[in-house]
C-alpha positions in Angstrom: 11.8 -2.7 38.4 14.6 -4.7 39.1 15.1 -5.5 35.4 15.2 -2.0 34.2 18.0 -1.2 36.3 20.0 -4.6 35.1 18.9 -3.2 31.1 20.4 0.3 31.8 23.5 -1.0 33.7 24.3 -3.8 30.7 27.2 -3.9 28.6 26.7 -1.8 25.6 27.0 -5.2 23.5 23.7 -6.5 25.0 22.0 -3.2 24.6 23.1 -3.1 21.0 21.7 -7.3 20.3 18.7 -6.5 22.0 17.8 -3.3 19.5 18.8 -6.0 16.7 16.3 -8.0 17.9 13.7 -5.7 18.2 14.8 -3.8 14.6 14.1 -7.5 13.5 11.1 -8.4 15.4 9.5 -5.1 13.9 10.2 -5.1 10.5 9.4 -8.3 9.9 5.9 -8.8 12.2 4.7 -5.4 11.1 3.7 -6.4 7.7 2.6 -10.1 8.6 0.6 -8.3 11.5 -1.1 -5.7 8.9 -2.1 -9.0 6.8 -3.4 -10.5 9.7 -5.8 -7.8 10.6 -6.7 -6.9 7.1 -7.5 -10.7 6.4 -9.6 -10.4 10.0 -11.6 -7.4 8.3 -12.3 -8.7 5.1 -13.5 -12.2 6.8 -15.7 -10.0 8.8 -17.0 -7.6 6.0 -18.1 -11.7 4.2 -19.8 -12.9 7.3 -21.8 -9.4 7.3 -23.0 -9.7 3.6 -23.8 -13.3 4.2 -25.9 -12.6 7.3 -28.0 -10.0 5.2 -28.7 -12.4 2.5 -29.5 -15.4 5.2 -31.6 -13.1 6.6 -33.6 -11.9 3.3 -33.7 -15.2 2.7 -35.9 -15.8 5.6 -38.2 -13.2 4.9 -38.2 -14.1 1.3 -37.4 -17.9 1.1 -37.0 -18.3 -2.9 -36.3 -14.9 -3.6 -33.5 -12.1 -2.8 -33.8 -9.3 -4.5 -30.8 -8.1 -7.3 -30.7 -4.4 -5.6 -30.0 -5.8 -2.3 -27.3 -8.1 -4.0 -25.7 -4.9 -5.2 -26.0 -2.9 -2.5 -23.9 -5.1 -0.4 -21.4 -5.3 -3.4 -18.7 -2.6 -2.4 -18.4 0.0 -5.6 -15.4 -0.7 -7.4 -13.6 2.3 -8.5 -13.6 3.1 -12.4 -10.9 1.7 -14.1 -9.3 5.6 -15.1 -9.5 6.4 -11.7 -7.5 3.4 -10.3 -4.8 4.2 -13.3 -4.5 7.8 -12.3 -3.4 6.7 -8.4 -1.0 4.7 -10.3 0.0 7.8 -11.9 -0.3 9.3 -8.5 2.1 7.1 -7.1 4.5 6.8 -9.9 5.1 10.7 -10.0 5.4 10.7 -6.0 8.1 8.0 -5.6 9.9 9.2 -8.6 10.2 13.2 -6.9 11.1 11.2 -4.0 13.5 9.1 -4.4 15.6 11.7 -7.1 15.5 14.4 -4.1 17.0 11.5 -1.8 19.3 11.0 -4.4 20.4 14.3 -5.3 20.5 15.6 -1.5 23.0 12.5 -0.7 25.2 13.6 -3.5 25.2 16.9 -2.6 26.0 15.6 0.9 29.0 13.5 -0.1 30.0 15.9 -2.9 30.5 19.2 -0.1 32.2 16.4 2.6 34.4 14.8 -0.2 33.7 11.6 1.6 32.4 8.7 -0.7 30.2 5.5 0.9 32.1 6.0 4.0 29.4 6.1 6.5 27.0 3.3 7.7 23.7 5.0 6.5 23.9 5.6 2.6 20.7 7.3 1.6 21.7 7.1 -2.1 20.4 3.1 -2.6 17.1 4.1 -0.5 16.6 7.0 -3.2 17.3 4.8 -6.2 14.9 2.5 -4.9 11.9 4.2 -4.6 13.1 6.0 -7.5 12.9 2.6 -9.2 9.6 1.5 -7.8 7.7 5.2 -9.0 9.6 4.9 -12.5 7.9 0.9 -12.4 4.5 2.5 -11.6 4.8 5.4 -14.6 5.6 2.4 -16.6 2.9 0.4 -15.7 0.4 3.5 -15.9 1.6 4.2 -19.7 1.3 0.5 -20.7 -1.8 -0.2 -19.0 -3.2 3.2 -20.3 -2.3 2.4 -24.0 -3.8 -1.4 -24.2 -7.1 -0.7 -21.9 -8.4 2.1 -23.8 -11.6 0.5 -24.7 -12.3 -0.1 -21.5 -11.5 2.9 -20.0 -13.8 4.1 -22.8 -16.2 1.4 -22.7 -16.8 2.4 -18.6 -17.6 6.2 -19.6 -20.2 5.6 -21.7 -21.9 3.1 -19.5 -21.5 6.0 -16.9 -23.2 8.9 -19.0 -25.4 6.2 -20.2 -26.7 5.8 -16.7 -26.4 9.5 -15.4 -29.0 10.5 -18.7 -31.7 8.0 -16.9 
């Protein structure tokens, strides 16, 4: 209890370090923390499937059988559908960051004031305008030399919804 009242009565200096610190600490152990735990979930998602096949193996020494094999296999989206969140995500980063752009300017236009303050939204806006125009790219390119497959995929799909 003791602490919080030295905190509150510090010098603003300290206060302002200590928000550094944390501003740091957080953007920087957030992502390496999301890893962590999706590397901890994936490990655990492999020691499952391998548990189900030791164990079918017991039952069955010699044999597993190919549907169980596939079952555990987690479906893999078609490849159209996994280009069309890339679409997805183009078009949404791309609204984004123009209306981020264009608010700013409209901000800075009406106060006549040019890159004066601290927080410049303009560079966020251009940036994720950058990244959605990278993934429209990427959607158009990708679109245009995996055709066959993308083609290739549908008819193996009607081909197995007529049986």
């Amino acid at each position: 209890m003791n602490t919080l009242f030295v905190l509150l009565d510090a010098d603003p200096w300290f206060l302002e370090e200590l928000t550094e610190l944390i501003a740091a600490v957080l953007i920087f152990g957030l992502p390496i923390l999301i890893a962590v735990f999706i590397y901890i979930h994936k490990m655990n998602e492999t020691n499952k499937r391998a548990e189900i096949v030791l164990k079918a193996l017991d039952k069955n020494p010699g044999e597993v059988p190919e549907e169980l094999l596939k079952s555990l296999n987690t479906p893999q989206k078609p490849l159209k559908e996994r280009l069309l969140g890339k679409l997805l995500w183009g078009l949404a980063l791309t609204i984004v960051g123009a209306v981020i752009v264009i608010i700013e300017f409209a901000m800075h236009l009406s106060t006549n004031e040019w890159f004066s303050d601290d927080r410049n939204l303009m560079v966020l806006g251009a940036a994720l305008s950058a990244v959605g125009v990278a993934f429209l790219i990427y959607y158009f390119v990708a679109r245009r030399t995996m055709q066959h497959e993308i083609e290739a995929e549908e008819h193996e799909a009607k081909m197995r919804k007529n049986l």
